[in-house]
N, C-alpha and C positions, 0 to 999 in steps of 0.2 A: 534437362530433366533426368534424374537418376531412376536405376530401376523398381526399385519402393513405392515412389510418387505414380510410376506407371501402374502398376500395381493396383494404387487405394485408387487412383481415379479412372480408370481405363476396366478393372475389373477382372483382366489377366492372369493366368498362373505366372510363377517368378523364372519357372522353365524356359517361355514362351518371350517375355521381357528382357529376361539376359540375351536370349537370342538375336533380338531385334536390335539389343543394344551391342552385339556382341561382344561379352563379356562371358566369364566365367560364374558358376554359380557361387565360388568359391571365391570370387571379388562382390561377391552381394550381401556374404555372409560375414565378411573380413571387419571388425570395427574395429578404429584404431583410438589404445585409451594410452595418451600421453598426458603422464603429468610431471612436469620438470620441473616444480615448484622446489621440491628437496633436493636433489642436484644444485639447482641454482641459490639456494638456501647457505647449501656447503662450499660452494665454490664462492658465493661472498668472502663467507666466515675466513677460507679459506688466503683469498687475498687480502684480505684485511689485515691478519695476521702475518703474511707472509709475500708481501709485495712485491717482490724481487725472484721470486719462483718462477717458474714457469710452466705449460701443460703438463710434460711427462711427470712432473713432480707432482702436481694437483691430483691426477688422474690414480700415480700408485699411489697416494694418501686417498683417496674416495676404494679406491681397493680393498686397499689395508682394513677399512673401517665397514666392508663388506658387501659393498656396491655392485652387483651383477650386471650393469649396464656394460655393451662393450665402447670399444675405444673411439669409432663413430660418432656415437650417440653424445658420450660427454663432450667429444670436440665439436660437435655442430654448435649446444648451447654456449662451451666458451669459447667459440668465437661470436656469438649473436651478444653476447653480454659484452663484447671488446674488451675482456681481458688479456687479450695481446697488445693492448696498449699498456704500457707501463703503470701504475698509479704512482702516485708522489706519495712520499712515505711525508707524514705527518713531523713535525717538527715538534721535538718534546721540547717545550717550553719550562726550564730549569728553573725552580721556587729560590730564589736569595734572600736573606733576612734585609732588612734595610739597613743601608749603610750613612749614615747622615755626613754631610761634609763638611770633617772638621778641620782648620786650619792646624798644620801641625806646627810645632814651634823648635822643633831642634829640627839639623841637617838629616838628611837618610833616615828620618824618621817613618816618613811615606814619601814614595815614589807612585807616579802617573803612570800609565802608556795605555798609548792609543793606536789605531791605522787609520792613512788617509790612501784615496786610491785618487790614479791620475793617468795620463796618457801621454806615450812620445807623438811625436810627427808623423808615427808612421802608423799609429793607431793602437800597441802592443802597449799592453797595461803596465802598470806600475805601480806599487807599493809602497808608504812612507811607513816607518815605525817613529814613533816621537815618547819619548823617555823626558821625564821631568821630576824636579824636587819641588813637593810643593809647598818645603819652608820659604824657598826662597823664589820661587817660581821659574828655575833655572830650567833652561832646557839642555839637557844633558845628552841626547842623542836626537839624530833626523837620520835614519838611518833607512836606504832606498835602495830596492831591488824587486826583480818582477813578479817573486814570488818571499814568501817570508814564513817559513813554517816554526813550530816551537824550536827545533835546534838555534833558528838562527837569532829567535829571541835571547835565547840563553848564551848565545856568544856575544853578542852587543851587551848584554848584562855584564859579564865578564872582562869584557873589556874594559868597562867604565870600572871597574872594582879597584885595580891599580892607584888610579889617581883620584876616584871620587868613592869610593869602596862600595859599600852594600847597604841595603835599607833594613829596616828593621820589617815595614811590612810592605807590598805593590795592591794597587788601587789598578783595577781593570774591568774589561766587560764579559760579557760572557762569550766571546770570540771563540771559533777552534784553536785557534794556536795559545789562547789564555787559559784554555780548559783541561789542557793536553796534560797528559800521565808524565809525560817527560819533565814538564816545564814544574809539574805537584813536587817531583821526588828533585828538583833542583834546590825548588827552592826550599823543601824540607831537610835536606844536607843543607843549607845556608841558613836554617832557622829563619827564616822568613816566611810573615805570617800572608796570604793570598787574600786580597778582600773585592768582593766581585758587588757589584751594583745589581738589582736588580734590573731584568729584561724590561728594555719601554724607558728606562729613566737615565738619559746620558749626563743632567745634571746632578747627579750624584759624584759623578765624576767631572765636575765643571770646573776646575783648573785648567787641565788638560783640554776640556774640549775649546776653551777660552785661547789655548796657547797653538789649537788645531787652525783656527780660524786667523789667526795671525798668521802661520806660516803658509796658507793657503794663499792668504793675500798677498804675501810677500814675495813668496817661490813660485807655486804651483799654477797661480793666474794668473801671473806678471810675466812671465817668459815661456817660449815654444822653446821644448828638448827634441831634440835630434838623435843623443844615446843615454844611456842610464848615468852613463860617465859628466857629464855635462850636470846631471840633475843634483849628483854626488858634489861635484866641486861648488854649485853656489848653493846645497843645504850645508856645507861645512862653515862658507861664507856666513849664510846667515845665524849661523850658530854664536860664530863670535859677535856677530854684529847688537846680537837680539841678546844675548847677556852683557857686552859691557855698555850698553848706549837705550836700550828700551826702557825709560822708565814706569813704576807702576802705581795708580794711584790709591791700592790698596796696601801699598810699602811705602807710601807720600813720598812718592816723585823717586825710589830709589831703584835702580838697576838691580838684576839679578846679582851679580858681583859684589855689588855696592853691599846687596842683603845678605852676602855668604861673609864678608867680611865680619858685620856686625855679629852674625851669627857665633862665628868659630872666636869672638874676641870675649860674646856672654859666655861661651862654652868654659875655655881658659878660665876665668874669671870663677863661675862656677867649680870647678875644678880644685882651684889654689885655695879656695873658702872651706870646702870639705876636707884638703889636708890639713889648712890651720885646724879646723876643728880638731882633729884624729892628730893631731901633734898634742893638743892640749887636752 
């Protein structure tokens, strides 16, 4: 019973009541008016905005914006609110025009890539990159290591330039290492145009994921690795394997190879026709 209640029912001075309770008269008179609603209002606002802060940041911003509460008081409600737990910063969901999937019909017209992920023996991740021409449905790289950021996309690009050159535009997702500033200003020095799929729709880009599914069956679920080294020598294997001998039934029964031939024979062909013309 507090000394008020004594008080209304007892009929007591409040002199008499503190006493009995022994208390001060100045803890009888003391009300306490908390309202945290606006603090905790701002420190929402505040983590919402700013996720990755932490108190002494929160606190000079509630300062700055002229908050008389001292440093106590706002840390008792952020930590009752567990913003000491981290929050997950919301993932911006990137708007792409739709990309419809159209068969290209010359070589390095459009190119693929994708990643597949997988694991050694010893549990430590691993990363496939898979490059494709999807005139001819070629796979042009399986390229594996533990980690694959946009530099090393743009050197397996490179690589392949030599002997199989450059495409005109690359069909990918919306990956970090597809999104990357590095990978934008490569491919805009190679005049190469970037065509990204909408978020949610992998069969926009359904050559590739068609040619993913194959080498999964083939590599990556067919045999245990030991080292990366291992994983590197039978994706080279299946590299040759799956262009001269995979036939496709949307080439009628003809190999990757089999289609680059035909290709580069129309190209020629085309070619000799536009000089006859411009001869005569």
């Amino acid at each position: 019973m507090i000394a008020s209640d004594i008080c209304q029912e007892v009929g007591v001075s409040i002199e008499r009541a503190c006493r009995v309770l022994q208390i001060s008269r100045s803890v009888f008179y003391y009300k306490t008016v908390k309202n945290d609603t606006p603090v905790i209002d701002m420190l929402n606002e505040l983590a919402e905005a700013h996720p990755t802060r932490g108190f002494d940041w929160y606190y000079g911003n509630l300062r700055n914006k002229g908050l008389l509460w001292n440093r106590k008081r706002v840390l008792r409600i952020y930590r009752t609110m567990n913003l000491k737990l981290r929050r997950k910063r919301k993932r911006r969901i990137l708007v792409r025009p739709k990309q419809p999937l159209v068969a290209a019909k010359a070589l390095n017209e459009t190119w693929s890539m994708d990643f597949l992920s997988d694991a050694l023996s010893s549990g430590r991740r691993v990363r496939v990159l898979i490059v494709m021409d999807d005139a001819n449905r070629e796979a042009l790289a399986a390229y594996a290591d533990y980690s694959i950021c946009a530099e090393k996309v743009i050197q397996v690009l490179e690589q392949l330039e030599p002997e199989k050159g450059l495409p005109l535009s690359l069909r990918t997702d919306n990956g970090p290492e597809f999104i990357s500033k590095k990978l934008a200003k490569w491919c805009a020095r190679n005049h190469i145009e970037q065509k990204f799929i909408q978020p949610g729709k992998p069969m926009q880009n359904g050559y590739n994921e068609r040619l993913n599914r194959t080498y999964r069956e083939d590599v990556l679920d067919a045999y245990f690795f030991d080292t990366l080294e291992q994983l590197r020598i039978l994706s080279d294997q299946w590299l040759e394997t799956y262009n001269s001998k995979h036939p496709h039934r949307s080439m009628k029964g003809l190999t990757p190879n089999q289609k680059r031939i035909l290709l580069e024979e129309a190209m020629k062909e085309k070619e000799l026709t536009v000089e006859n013309h411009t001869l005569v």
